[in-house]
C-alpha positions, 0 to 999 in steps of 0.5 A: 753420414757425410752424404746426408749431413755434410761435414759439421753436421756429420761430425757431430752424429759421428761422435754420437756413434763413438767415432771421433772425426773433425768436419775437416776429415768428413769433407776430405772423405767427400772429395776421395769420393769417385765420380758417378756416371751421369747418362748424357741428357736429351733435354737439358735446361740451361739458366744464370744463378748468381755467387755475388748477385749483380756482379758474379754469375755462373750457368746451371745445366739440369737434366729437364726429363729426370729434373736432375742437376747436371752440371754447374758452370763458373760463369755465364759465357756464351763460349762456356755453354759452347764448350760443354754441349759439345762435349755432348752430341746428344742433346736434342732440346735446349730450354733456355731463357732469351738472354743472348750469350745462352741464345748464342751459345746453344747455337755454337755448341748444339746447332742440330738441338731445338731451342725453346724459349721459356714461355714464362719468359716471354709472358713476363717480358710482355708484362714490362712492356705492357707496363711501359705502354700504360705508364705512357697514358699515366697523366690521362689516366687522371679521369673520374671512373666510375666504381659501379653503374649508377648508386640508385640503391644507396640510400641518399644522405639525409637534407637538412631542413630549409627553414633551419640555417642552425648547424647540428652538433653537441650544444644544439642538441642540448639546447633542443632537449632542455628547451623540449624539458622546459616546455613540457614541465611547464605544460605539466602545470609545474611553475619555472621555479619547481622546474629550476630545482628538478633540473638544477638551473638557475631561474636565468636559464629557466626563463630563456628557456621558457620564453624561447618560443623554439630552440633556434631563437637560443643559438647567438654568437658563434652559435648562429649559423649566418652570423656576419664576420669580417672575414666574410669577404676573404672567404673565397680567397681562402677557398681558392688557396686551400684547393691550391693546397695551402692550408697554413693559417698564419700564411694565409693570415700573412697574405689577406693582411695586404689584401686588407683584412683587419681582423684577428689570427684566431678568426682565420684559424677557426675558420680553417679548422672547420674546413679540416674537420668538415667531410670531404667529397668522396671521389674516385681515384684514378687507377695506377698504371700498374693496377690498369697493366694487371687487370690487362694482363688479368684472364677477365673472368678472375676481375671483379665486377667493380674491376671489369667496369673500370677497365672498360671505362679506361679502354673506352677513352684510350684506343691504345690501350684498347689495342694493347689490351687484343695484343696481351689477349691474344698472346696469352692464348697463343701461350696457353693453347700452344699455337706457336705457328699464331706468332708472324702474325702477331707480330705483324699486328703489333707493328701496325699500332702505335705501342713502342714499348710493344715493338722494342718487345716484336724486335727482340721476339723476332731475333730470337724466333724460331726458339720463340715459335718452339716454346709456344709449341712443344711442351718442354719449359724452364721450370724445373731449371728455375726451380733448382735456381731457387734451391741454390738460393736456398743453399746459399742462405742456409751456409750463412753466404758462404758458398761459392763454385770451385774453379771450373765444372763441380763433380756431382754426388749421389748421397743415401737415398738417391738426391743430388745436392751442389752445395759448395761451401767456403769456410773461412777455414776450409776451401773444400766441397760438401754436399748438404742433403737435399731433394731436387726441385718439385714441380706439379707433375713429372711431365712437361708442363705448359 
C-alpha cells in the first residue's frame, strides 16, 4: 500500500483493513526498502527540471529505450553530469538539449558517446529568432494587405439618390410615409378633415402634408441635410483634429474660440456625435510580427488561403523576409527528412544574408555542431525526457509545492505494477521520501521518433 499510495494515502487504506499505522511509519518502511538493480542505460536523456523555478534547478537522467527514469541530480552542474557518466561507461547516446553546462558536461563524463541535439530544440530557437528578424520589419509591416484578390463579387453598397441631399433615418421615414398616407387618402376622394380624424393629426399637420408636393419640401431646420451653420467654416479644422486622434468636444470648442468661432458648445458636440455614430472605413489591418513568424513558420498547405495571400504580399515587399521565409523552409525539411549532412550549407546560406537574429542563431549551431548534424540525423529526441519534466511538475502540483530532492542522487523504487515514480515529499513535519503511484511519461510510440 505504501508503494501504490504513499504515506497518508496509505495510512488511510491501512485503517480500512484493520491495521493502525501513521503516514510517519509508512514512510520509514519506504526508506527501509532495498535498492533495486538498475541495468546500466545505452541511451540515456539528460534535461533541467526546476525546485524553485528561476532559482534552483536539478538534472533528471531517463533511460530513452525503456522511458524510464533513472536518475534525479540536485542541480544542473556540468561537473554533476561529468560525474555520473562516468560511473557509467556504457553509455553510448546522449540527448540532451543545447544548453552549455550539459554540452560540457557529456563531453567530460562520456567523450566516446554520440551527442544528439534535440530537434524540438533547434526548431524552437529558429522560431525566436525568426521572431527577432520579423519584429525588425514591424514599422514596415504598416501597409495595406489586401484580404482577398479583388471583391468583384460583393454586392456594392447601395448609392443614394443625386437629386436627394436629405439624410435617411427614423423621422424621414415617417414624414415619407404619412405624406404617401395623406396623399392616397386624398386621391380615395376623402376631404383632409375625414383624413385628421382617420389618422389622428390635427388639421395643421393635414395641410402641410397635403400641400407638400414631395416629402423632401417637409424636412427644415436640423432636418435639412445642406442647412448652412456657422460651424461650416471650422469644419475641416475639426476633421484634421480628429484624424490626429482628438475627439474631446470641449477641447476642441476651446481652440476654434481663438480661431474665431462664435457659436455655441452644443453645435461643436452634435457635429462630433455624428462623426462617432457615422461607419467607418473598413481596412485592413497590418498583420503582427508574430502573426507573420507563424505563417513563416507554418507548412504552407495548413494556411488559408486569405493567409497565403498576405504572406505573399508581405514577402513581395520585404526580400528579407523573402529570405528568411527559404532559410525556415529549408531547416524544417532538413528536421523532418533527416538530413543532418544539409546543415554546412545552411549555415553558409545563412551568413550571406542580412538576418542578424539568424547569425546569433548560425553561431551557436556551429558551437555545438557535430550534436547538431546527429539530432538531424539519428532517430533518438528528447521527448520522453520532456515528458517525465512534465510529470515532475505534475508531482509537484499534486503535494501542494511541497517536494524538493534529497541531498545528493534519490534511490529509485518499483512499486506493485512495475512504475517508477521520484516523488519527493517535504512535509512540514516529515523530511523523508515517498513514492506516489504513477506511470512513466507516454509518447506516441515505443520507438524513437522524429
Amino acid at each position: 500500500m505504501g508503494l501504490a499510495l504513499a504515506g497518508r494515502a496509505g495510512a488511510r487504506m491501512a485503517r480500512a483493513f484493520g491495521v493502525s499505522i501513521s503516514r510517519s511509519a509508512v514512510l520509514r518502511l519506504l526508506d527501509a526498502l532495498p535498492e533495486p538493480e538498475i541495468p546500466a542505460p545505452r541511451v540515456v536523456g539528460v534535461d533541467e527540471y526546476a525546485t524553485r523555478k528561476g532559482r534552483v534547478y536539478g538534472t533528471v537522467l531517463v533511460d530513452v529505450e525503456t522511458r524510464r527514469p533513472v536518475d534525479l541530480l540536485p542541480d544542473r552542474e556540468a561537473s554533476s553530469l561529468a560525474a555520473w557518466l562516468e560511473k557509467r561507461p556504457g553509455i553510448e547516446i546522449v540527448c540532451r538539449d543545447r544548453a552549455p553546462f550539459f554540452a560540457e558536461g557529456a563531453t567530460a563524463g562520456a567523450p566516446q558517446a554520440t551527442q544528439v541535439a534535440d530537434r524540438w530544440h533547434l526548431w524552437h530557437n529558429l522560431g525566436e529568432a525568426a521572431e527577432r528578424a520579423v519584429a525588425r520589419h514591424c514599422q514596415c509591416l504598416r501597409v495595406l494587405v489586401p484580404d482577398r484578390e479583388g471583391k468583384a463579387d460583393e454586392p456594392a453598397p447601395p448609392e443614394e439618390k443625386a437629386d436627394s441631399p436629405w439624410r435617411s433615418g427614423r423621422f424621414a421615414n415617417r414624414v415619407r410615409a404619412r405624406h404617401a398616407t395623406v396623399h392616397a387618402l386624398l386621391e380615395a376622394g376623402h376631404n383632409r378633415r375625414s383624413i385628421g380624424r382617420q389618422l389622428q393629426m390635427t388639421h395643421r399637420t393635414v395641410k402641410s402634408l397635403a400641400d407638400a408636393a414631395k416629402p423632401e419640401d417637409l424636412f427644415r431646420g436640423q432636418w435639412q441635410h445642406n442647412r448652412t451653420s456657422v460651424l461650416d467654416e471650422y469644419k475641416p479644422y475639426l476633421d484634421e483634429r480628429w484624424d490626429e486622434g482628438c475627439s474631446n468636444a470641449w477641447n476642441l470648442w476651446e481652440e476654434i474660440v481663438p480661431l474665431g468661432y462664435r457659436g455655441s458648445y452644443g453645435r461643436v458636440s452634435a457635429y462630433l456625435r455624428e462623426k462617432r455614430t457615422s461607419p467607418r472605413p473598413v481596412t485592413a489591418q497590418p498583420p503582427a510580427p508574430r502573426v507573420v513568424t507563424r505563417w513563416i513558420l507554418s507548412r504552407p498547405e495548413t494556411l488559408t488561403e486569405i493567409e497565403q495571400l498576405r504572406l505573399k504580399a508581405v514577402l513581395a515587399n520585404f526580400p528579407e523576409l523573402d529570405a528568411l521565409t527559404g532559410h525556415v523552409r529549408s531547416l524544417a525539411q532538413m528536421l523532418t527528412e533527416r538530413q543532418g549532412e544539409r546543415l554546412p550549407q545552411w549555415l553558409d546560406a545563412v551568413r550571406q544574408d542580412d538576418l542578424p537574429s539568424l547569425h546569433t542563431l548560425a553561431a551557436g549551431i556551429d558551437r555545438d555542431r557535430d550534436a547538431v548534424i546527429a539530432g538531424l540525423t539519428l532517430p533518438w529526441n528528447s521527448g520522453v525526457v520532456e515528458g517525465h519534466v512534465n510529470r515532475i511538475k505534475m508531482l509537484k502540483r499534486q503535494m501542494f509545492g511541497r517536494t524538493a530532492p534529497q541531498a545528493g542522487p534519490p534511490r529509485p523504487v518499483t512499486d506493485v505494477s512495475g512504475s517508477w515514480n521520484h516523488a519527493f515529499v517535504r512535509d512540514s513535519r516529515i523530511r523523508s521520501h515517498a513514492w506516489e503511484r504513477g506511470e512513466p511519461a507516454r509518447s506516441t510510440a515505443t520507438s524513437p521518433q522524429t
